[in-house]
C-alpha positions as CSV (number, residue, x, y, z in Angstrom):
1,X,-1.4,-36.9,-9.9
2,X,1.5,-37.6,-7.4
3,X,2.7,-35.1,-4.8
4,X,5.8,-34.6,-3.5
5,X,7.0,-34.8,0.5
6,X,7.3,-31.7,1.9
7,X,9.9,-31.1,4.2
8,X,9.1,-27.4,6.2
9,X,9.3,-24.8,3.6
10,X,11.3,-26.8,1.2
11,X,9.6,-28.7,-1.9
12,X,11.9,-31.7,-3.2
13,X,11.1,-32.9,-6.3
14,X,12.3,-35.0,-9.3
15,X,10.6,-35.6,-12.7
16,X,10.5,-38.7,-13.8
17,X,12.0,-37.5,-17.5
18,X,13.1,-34.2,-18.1
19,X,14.0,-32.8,-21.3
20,X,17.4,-30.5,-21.7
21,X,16.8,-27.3,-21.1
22,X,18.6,-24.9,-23.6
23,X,20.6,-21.6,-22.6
24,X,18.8,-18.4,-22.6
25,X,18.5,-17.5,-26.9
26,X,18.7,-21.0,-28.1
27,X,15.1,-22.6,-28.8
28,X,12.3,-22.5,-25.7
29,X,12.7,-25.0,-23.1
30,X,9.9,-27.4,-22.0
31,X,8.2,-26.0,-19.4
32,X,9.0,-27.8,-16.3
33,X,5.7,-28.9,-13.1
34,X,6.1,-29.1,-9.7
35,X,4.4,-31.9,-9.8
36,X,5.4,-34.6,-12.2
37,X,7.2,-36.7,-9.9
38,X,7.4,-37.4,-5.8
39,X,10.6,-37.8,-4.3
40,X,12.2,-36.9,-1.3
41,X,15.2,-35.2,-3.3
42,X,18.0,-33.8,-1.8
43,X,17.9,-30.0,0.2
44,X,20.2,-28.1,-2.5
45,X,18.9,-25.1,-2.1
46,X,19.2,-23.2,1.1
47,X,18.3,-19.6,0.6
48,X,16.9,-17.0,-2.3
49,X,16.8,-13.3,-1.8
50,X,16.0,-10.6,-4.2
51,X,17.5,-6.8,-3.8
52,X,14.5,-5.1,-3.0
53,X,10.9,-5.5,-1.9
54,X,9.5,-4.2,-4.5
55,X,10.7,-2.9,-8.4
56,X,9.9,0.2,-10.6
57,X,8.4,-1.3,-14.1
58,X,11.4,-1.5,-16.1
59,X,13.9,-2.0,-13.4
60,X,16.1,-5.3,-13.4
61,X,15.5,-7.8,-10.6
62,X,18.5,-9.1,-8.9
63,X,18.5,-12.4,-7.6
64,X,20.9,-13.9,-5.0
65,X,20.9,-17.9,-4.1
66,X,23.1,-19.8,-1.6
67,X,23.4,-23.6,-1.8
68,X,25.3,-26.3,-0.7
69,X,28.4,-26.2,-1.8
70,X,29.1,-29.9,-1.7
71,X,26.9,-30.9,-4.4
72,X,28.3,-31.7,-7.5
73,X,27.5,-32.0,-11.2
74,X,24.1,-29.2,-11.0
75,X,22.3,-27.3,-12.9
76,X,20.0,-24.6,-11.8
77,X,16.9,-23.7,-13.7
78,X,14.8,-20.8,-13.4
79,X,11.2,-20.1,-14.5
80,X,9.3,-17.0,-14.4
81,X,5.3,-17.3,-14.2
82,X,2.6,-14.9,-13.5
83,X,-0.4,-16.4,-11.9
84,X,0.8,-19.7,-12.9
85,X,1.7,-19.0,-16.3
86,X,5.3,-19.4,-17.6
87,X,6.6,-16.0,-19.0
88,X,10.2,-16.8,-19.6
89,X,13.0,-19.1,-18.6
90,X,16.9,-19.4,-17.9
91,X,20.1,-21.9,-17.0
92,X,21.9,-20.3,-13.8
93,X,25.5,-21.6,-13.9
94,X,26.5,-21.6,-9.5
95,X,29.6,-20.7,-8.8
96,X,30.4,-22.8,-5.5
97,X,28.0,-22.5,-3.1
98,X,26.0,-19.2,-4.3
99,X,24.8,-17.9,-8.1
100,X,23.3,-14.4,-8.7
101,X,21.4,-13.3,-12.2
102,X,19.0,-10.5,-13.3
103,X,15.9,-10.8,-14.8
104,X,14.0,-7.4,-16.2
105,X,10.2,-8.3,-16.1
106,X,7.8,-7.1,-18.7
107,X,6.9,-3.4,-19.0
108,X,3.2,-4.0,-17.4
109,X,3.0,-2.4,-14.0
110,X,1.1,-3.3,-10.8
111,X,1.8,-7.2,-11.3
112,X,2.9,-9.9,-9.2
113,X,5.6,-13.0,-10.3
114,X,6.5,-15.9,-9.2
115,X,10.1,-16.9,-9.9
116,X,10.9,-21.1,-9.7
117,X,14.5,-22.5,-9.6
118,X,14.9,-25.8,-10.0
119,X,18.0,-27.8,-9.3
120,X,18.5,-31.0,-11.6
121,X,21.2,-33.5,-11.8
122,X,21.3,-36.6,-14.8
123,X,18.1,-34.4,-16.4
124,X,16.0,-34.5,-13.3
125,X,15.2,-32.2,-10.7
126,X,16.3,-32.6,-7.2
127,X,15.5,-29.7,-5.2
128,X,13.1,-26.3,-5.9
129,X,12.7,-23.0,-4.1
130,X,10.4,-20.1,-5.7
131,X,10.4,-16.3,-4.7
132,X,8.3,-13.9,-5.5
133,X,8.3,-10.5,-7.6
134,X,6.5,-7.1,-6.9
135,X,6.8,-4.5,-9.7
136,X,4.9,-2.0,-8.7
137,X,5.4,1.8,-9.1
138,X,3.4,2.8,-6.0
139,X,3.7,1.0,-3.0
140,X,-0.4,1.5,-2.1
141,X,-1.6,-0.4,-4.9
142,X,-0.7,-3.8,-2.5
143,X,0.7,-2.9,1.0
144,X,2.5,-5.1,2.6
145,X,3.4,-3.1,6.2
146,X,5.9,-4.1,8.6
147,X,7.3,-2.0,11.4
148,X,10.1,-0.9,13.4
149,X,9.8,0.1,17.8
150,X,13.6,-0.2,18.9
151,X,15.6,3.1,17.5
152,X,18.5,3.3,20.1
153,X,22.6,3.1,19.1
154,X,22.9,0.5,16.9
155,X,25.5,-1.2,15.5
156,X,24.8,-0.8,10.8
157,X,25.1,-4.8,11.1
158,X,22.2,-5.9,13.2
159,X,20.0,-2.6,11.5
160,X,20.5,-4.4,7.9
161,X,19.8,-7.4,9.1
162,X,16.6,-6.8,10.5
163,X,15.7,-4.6,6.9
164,X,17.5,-7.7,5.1
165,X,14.7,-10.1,7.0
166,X,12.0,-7.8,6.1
167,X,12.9,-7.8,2.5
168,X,12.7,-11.2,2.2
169,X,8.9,-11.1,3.0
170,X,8.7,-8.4,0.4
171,X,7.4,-5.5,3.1
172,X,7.3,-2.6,1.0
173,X,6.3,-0.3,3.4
174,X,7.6,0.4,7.5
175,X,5.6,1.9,9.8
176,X,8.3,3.7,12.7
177,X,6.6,2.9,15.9
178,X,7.3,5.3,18.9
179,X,10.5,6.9,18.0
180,X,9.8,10.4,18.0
181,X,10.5,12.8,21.7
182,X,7.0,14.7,22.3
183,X,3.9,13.7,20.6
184,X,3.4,17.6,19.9
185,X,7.0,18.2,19.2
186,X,8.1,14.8,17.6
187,X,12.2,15.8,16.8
188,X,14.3,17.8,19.4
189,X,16.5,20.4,17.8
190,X,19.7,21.6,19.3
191,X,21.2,24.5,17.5
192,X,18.8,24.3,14.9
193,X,20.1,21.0,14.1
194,X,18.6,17.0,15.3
195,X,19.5,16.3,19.1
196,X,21.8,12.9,19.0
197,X,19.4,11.4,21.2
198,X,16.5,11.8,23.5
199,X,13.7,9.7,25.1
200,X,10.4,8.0,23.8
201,X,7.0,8.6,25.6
202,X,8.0,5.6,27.7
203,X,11.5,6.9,28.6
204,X,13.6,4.7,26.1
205,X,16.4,6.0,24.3
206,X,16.0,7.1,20.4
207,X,19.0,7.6,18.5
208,X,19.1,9.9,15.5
209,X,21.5,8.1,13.6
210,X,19.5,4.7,14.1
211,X,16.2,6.2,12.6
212,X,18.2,8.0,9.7
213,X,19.9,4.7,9.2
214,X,16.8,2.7,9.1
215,X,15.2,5.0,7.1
216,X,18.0,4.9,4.6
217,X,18.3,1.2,4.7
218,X,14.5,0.8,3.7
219,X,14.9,3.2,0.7
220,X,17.7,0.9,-0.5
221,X,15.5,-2.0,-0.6
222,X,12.4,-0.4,-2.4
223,X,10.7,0.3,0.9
224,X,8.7,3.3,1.8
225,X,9.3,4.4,5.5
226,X,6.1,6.1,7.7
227,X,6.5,8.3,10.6
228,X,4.2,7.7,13.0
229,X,2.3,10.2,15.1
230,X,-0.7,10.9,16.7
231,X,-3.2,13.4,15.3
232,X,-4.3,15.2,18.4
233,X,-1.6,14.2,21.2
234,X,0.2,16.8,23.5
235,X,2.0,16.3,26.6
236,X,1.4,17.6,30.0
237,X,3.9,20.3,29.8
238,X,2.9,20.9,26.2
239,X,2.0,24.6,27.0
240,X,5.3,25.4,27.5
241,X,6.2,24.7,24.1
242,X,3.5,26.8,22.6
243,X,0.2,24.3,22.5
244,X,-2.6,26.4,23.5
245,X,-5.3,25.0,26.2
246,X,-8.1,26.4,24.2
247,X,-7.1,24.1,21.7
248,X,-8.2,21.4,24.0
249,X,-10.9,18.4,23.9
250,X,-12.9,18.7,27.1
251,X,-15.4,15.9,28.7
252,X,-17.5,18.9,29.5
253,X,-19.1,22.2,28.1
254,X,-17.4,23.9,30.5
255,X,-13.5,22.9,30.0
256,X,-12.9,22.0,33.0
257,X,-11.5,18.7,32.2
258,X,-9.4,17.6,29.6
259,X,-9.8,14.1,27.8
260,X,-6.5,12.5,28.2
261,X,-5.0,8.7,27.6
262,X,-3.3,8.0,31.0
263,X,0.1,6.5,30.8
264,X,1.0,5.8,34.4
265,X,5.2,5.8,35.2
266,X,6.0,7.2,31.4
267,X,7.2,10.7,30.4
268,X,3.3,11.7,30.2
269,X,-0.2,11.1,30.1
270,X,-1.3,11.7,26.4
271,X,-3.6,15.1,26.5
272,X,-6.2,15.1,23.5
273,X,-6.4,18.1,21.2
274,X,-9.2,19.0,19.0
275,X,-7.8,18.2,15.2
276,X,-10.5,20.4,13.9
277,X,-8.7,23.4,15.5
278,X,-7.1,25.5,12.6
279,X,-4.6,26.1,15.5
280,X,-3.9,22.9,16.3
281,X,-3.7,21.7,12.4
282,X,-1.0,24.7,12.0
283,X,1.3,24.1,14.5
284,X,1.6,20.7,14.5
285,X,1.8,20.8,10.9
286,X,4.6,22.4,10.6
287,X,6.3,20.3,13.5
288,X,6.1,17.6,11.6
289,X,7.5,19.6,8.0
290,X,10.4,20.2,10.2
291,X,10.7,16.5,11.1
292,X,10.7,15.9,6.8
293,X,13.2,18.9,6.4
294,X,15.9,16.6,8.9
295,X,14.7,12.9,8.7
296,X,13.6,11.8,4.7
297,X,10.2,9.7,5.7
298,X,8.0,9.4,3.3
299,X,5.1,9.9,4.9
300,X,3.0,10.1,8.3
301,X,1.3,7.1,9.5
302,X,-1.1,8.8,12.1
303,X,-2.8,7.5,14.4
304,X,-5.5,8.1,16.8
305,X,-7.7,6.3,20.1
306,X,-11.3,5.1,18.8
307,X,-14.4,6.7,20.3
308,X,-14.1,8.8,22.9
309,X,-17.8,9.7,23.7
310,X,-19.2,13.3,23.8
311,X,-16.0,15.4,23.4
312,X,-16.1,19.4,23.3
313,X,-14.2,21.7,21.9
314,X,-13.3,25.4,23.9
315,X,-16.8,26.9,22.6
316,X,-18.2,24.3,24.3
317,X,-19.5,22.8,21.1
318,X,-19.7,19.1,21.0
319,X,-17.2,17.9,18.0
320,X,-17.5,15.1,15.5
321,X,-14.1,13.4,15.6
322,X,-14.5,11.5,12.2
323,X,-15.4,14.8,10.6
324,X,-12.2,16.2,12.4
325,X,-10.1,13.9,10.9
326,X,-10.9,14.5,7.5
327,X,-10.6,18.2,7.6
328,X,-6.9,17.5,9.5
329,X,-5.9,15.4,7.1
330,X,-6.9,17.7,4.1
331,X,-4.9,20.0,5.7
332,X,-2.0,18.4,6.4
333,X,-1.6,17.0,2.9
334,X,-2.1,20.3,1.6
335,X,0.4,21.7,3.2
336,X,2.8,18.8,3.6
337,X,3.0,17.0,0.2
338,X,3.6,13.3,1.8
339,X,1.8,9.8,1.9
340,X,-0.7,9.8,5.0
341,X,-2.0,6.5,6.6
342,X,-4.6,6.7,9.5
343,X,-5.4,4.3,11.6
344,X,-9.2,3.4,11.8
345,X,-9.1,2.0,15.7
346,X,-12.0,-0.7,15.5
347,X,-13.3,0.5,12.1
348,X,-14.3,4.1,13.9
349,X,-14.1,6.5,11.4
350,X,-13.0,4.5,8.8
351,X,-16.1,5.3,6.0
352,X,-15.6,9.2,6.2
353,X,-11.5,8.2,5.9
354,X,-12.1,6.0,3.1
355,X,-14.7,8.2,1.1
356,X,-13.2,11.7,1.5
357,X,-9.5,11.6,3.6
358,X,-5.9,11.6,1.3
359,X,-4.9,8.2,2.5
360,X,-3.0,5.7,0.0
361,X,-4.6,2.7,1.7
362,X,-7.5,1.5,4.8
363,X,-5.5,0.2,7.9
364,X,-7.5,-0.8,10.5
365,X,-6.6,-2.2,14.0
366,X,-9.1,-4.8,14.6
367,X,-10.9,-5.2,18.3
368,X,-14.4,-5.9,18.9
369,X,-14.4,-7.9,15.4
370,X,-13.5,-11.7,17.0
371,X,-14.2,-14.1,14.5
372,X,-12.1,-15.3,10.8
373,X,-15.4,-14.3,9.3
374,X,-15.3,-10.8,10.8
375,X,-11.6,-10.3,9.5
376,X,-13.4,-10.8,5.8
377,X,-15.8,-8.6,6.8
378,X,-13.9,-5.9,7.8
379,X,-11.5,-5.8,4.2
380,X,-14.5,-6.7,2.6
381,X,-16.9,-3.4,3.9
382,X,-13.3,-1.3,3.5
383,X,-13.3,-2.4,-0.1
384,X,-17.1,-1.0,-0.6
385,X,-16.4,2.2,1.7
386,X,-13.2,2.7,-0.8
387,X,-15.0,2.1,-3.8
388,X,-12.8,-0.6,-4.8
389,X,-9.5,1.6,-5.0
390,X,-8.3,1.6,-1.8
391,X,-6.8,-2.0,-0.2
392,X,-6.8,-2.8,3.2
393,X,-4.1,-3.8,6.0
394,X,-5.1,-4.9,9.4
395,X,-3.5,-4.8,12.3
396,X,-4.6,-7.5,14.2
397,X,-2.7,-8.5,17.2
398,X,-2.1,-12.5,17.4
399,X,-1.9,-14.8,21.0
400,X,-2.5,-11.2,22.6
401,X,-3.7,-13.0,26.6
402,X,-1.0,-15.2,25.6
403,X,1.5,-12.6,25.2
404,X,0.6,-11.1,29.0
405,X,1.3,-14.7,30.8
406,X,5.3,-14.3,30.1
407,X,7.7,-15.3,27.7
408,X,6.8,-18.2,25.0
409,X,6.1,-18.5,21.7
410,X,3.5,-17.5,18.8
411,X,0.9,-20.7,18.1
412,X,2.3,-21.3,14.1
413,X,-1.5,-22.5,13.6
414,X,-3.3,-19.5,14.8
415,X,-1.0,-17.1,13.2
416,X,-1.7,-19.1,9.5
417,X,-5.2,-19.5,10.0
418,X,-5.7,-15.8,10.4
419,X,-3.1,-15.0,8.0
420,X,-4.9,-17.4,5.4
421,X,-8.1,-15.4,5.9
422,X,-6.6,-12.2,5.9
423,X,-4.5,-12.9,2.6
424,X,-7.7,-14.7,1.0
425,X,-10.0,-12.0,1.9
426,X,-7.8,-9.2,-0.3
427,X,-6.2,-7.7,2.8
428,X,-2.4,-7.5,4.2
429,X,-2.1,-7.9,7.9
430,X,0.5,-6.0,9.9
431,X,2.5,-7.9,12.0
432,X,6.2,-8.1,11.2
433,X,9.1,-5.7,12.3
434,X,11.9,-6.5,14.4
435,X,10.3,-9.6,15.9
436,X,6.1,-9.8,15.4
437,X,2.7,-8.6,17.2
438,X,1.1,-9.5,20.2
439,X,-0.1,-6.1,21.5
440,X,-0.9,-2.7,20.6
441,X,2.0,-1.7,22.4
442,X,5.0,-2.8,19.4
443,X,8.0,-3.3,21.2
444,X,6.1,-6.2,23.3
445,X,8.4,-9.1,23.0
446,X,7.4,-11.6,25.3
447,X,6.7,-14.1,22.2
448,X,9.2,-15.2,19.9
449,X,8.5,-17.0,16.5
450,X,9.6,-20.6,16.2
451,X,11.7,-21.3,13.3
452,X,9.2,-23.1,12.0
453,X,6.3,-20.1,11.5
454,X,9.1,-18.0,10.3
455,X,9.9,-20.3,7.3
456,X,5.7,-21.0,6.7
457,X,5.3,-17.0,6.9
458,X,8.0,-16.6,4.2
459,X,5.9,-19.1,1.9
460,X,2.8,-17.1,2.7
461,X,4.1,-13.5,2.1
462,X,5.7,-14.8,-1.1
463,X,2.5,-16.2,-2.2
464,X,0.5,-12.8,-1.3
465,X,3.3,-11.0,-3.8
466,X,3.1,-13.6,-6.4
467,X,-0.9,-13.3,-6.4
468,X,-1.7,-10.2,-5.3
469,X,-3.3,-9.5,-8.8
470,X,-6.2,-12.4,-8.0
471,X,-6.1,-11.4,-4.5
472,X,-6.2,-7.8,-4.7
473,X,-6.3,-6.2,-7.8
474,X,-10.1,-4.9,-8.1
475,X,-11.7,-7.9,-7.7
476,X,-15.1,-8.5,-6.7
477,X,-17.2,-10.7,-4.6
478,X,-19.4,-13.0,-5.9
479,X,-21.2,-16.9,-4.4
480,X,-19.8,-19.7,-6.9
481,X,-21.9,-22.4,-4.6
482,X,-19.0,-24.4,-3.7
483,X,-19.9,-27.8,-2.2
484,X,-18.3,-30.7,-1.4
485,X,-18.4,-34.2,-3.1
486,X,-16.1,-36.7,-0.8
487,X,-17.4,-36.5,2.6
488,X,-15.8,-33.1,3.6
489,X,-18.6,-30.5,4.5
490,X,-17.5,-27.0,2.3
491,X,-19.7,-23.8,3.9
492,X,-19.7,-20.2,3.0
493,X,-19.4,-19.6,6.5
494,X,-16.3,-19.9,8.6
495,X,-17.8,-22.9,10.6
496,X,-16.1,-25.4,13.1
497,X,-15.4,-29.1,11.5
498,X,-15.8,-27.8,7.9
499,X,-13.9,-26.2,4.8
500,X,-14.9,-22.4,5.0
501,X,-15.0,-21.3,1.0
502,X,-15.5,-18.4,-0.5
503,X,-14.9,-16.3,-3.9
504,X,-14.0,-13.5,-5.9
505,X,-13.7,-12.9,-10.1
506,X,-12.3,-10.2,-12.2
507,X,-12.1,-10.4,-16.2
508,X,-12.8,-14.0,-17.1
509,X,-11.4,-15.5,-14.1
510,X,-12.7,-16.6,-10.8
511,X,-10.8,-17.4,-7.9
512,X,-12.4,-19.5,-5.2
513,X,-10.9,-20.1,-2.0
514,X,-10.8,-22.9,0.7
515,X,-9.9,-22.8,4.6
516,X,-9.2,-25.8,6.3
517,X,-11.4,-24.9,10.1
518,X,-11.8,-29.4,9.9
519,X,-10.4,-28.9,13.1
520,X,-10.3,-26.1,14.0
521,X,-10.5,-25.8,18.0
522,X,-11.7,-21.8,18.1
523,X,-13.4,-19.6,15.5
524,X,-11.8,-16.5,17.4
525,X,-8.7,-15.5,14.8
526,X,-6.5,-13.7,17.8
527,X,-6.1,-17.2,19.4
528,X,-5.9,-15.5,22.4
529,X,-4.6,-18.5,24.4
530,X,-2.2,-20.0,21.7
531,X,-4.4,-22.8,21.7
532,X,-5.7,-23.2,18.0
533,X,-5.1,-26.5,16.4
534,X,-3.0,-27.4,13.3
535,X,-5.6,-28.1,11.1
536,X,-5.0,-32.5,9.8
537,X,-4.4,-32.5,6.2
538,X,-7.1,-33.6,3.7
539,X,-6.5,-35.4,0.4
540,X,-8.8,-35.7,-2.4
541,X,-11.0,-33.4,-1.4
542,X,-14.2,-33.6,-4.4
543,X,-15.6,-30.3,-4.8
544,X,-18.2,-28.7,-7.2
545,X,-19.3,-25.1,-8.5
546,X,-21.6,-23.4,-10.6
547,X,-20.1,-22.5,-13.9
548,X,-22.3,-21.4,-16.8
549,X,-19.6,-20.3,-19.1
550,X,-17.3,-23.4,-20.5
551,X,-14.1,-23.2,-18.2
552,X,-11.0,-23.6,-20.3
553,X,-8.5,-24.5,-17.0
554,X,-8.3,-24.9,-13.4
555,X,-5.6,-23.9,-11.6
556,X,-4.4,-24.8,-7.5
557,X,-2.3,-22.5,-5.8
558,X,-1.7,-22.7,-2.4
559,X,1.4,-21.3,0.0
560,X,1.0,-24.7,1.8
561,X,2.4,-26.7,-1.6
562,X,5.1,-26.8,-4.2
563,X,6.7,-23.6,-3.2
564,X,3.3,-21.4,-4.4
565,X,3.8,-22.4,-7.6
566,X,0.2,-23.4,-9.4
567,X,-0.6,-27.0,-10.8
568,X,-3.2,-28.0,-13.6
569,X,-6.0,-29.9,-12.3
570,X,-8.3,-32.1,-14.5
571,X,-12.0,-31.1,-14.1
572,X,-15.5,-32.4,-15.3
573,X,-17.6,-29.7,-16.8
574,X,-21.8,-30.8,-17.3
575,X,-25.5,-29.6,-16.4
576,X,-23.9,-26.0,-15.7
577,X,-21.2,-27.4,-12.5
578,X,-17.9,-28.0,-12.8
579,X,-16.1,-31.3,-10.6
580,X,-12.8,-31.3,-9.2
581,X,-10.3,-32.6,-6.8
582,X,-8.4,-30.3,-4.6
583,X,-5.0,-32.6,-3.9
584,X,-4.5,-31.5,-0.8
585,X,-5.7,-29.1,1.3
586,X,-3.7,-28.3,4.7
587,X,-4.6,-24.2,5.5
588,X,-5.7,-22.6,2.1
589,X,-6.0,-23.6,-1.5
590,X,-7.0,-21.3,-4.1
591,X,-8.2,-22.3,-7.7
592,X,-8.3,-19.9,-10.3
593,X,-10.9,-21.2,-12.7
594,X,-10.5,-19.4,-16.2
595,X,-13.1,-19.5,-19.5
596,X,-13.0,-20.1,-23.1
């Protein structure tokens, strides 16, 4: 097998022959590889977008691609797989330098595609870009959640570009970060009616229009938008506005001091409430039903501050805050229809959440869980706590001692590895809004993302959207032995200085994974100093597993290769193992091994 040069995100290839491919009604094309040829090729192709994030079964998918005009005598050809199978195909005819088509996927929902355009010239293909396809009817079955933290005037331009950027990494779903007034009275009326502005908890100017507008910008691109609030915050002054000090969380039985979250130099410390308080639960219930009657969110991402030893409420009784949460969110979705998200800080909570609360999904914000293998860990334990029905996003905060030395830039190899191991593991990881995370504090910008990591991270969201059915679609965890053959040490650990595997199956297919720590300088997935190491390329890499049933095909996919799209390998099947090569292997390959 030959493999092409790859050249950032961009996979040049030419086949050696190609046969025509006919227009769309006339006989079926040959189905056309990745990998039938290397060549450097020519960069054709320089961007593909689709209209929305996400698409209703049914609905028509509209493509847009700009190329480079100068090239002459092209054709574009376009392939539709799921998980590496070819479901249709299509000639494109580009008008100058852009071409735009439709393409109404089948019926199923809940599936993931992958969408190859090839550029060829004489019969043979010179350049190749892939995006992928989410039709999904619910946006919970396989979040993908960015955010947004900067909501003052801004000019409609620079807010669809930012949503436009999201898109293209197919975030269905946008958590609003910070932009409501008082935590206990989130949207300032004047006149019954949404002030124009006011200011954030840490005195930074909202405007209306720009959180309407965002709002409406994300529902025209298939996304879902989440208002985010705490679940038992008040300010100081909240008594004046009708929040009753009996509805308080006290460090003692005898109330004589309030649990708070100080916030030195902003508009407030954050005074705790008891969520179990029927009180509580009504008023600031309806707060927020009057922030859905003026602003159309489609639900409340809310939030809350991990353990907070012995609390009590006014009775002096001491209160079980998981137990709380549950009963607060039951009634809060009963009495406000909406999607609710709670964040699990550190996991705490998060089994009473996942076997009894109304959330669509398990979002955790990881902290005392350091390692790559604790990341798995985490989605893995959500997974059982869930039952299986409930996937998991993490927010996990990347370079984050890096990010409090001053202005630089994320480490592209910490941010993949952890992404790799997030993505591999079934999870989502939250970390893209208007720029990406570093802290728990979102409009942090000290770290900007090199040009580089942006075009990687489009690969890898692309290849999570393609695949999300053999990433997270009900699979299950199981040990297929993986071992190496060639020298290269495979573990089912994440070890230093060897290929970290693990694996998953679901109706007649497994799907075994591999992560490239060869060289890994830390095992500690926040890179906290920027310092992880780009991990060297391996070729050839001989593997083996146990397979009792005959396998019919093996398949590599990887976000590191041939745009995401899957290759055929050729395997050796005897004495109940199966032998293969993995080509390459740079962050993550994944091989979906299917039977007779």
């Amino acid at each position: 097998m030959k493999i092409h040069v790859q050249r950032g995100r961009r996979a040049a290839i030419i086949l050696t022959c190609l046969m025509p491919v006919l227009a769309s009604g006339c006989s079926a094309p040959r189905e056309l590889s990745a990998v039938e040829a290397a060549h450097p090729g020519e960069q054709v192709l320089m961007s593909l977008n689709t209209q929305k994030a996400a698409y209703k079964p049914g609905e028509p998918v509209e493509f847009s691609l700009e190329l480079d005009p100068a090239g002459s005598g092209l054709e574009l050809i376009v392939q539709y797989r799921h998980l590496g199978t070819k479901i249709g195909s299509r000639k494109v005819a580009p008008q100058g330098g852009r071409a735009s088509w439709t393409w109404t996927p089948p019926k199923e929902d809940f599936q993931g595609y992958m969408a190859e355009v090839f550029v060829t010239r004489d019969e043979k293909i010179v350049d190749q870009m892939n995006i992928a396809v989410d039709v999904s009817s619910d946006w919970a079955r396989f979040p993908r959640y960015g955010y947004l933290a900067d909501f003052p005037a801004m000019d409609r331009k620079q807010m669809e570009r930012v949503i436009e950027r999201l898109n293209r990494f197919h975030i269905n779903g946008i958590q609003f970060y910070d932009w409501q007034s008082k935590h206990h009275d989130p949207l300032p009326l004047e006149g019954g009616k949404p002030a124009a502005k006011w200011k954030d908890i840490a005195n930074r100017e909202v405007a209306y229009d720009t959180v309407k507008g965002y709002i409406d910008l994300a529902h025209s691109r298939g996304m879902k938008a989440m208002n985010y609030n705490l679940l038992f915050g008040a300010y100081d002054d909240a008594e004046q506005d009708g929040v009753r000090q009996e509805w308080g969380l006290f460090k003692d039985r005898d109330r004589t001091e309030q649990d708070k979250h100080p916030l030195p130099g902003w508009a407030s410390d954050i005074m705790l409430v008891d969520p179990g308080n029927p009180g509580w639960q009504d008023y600031i219930v309806a707060k927020e039903q009057e922030v859905f009657r003026h602003l159309p969110f489609d639900g409340w991402h809310v939030d809350q501050l991990g353990p907070r030893g012995t609390l009590y409420d006014a009775t002096g009784r001491a209160v079980n805050l998981p137990q709380d949460y549950v009963s607060f969110l039951k009634a809060a979705k009963k009495s406000l229809d909406v999607d609710y998200v709670m964040n699990a800080v550190d996991q705490y909570g998060q089994g009473l959440l996942a076997a009894l609360a109304p959330v669509e999904f398990l979002y955790t914000e990881v902290w005392s869980h350091p390692r790559y293998d604790d990341l798995k860990e985490v989605i893995d334990k959500n997974g059982r706590s869930g039952r299986g029905k409930l996937n998991t996003v993490l927010a996990a905060y990347m370079n984050y001692d890096h990010s409090k030395s001053g202005k630089g830039s994320f480490n592209a190899p910490g941010v993949l590895l952890a992404d790799a191991v997030i993505f591999a593991a079934g999870g989502s990881h939250l970390e893209l809004g208007e720029n990406m995370l570093s802290n728990e504090y979102f409009p942090n910008r000290n770290l900007s993302i090199p040009a580089e990591l942006e075009e990687k991270l489009i690969d890898y969201y692309d290849f999570q959207t393609a695949y999300q059915n053999l990433l997270r679609d009900g699979l299950e965890a199981f040990d297929a032995k993986a071992a190496g053959t060639s020298g290269v040490e495979v573990s089912p650990r994440a070890e230093p200085g060897k290929v970290w595997s693990f694996a998953k199956q679901k109706e007649g297919v497994d799907v075994i994974h591999f992560i490239n720590l060869t060289q890994a300088s830390t095992m500690e997935w926040k890179d906290n100093e920027a310092s992880q190491t780009e991990p060297g390329e391996l070729t050839d890499v001989g593997i083996k597993f146990q397979a009792e049933r005959k396998v019919k095909r093996i398949l590599l996919a990887s976000p590191d290769y041939y745009e995401g799209s899957s290759v055929e390998l050729e395997f050796e099947q005897k004495d109940g193992s199966v032998f293969v090569k993995l080509p390459k292997l740079h962050y993550w390959d994944l091989l979906q091994v299917r039977y007779e």
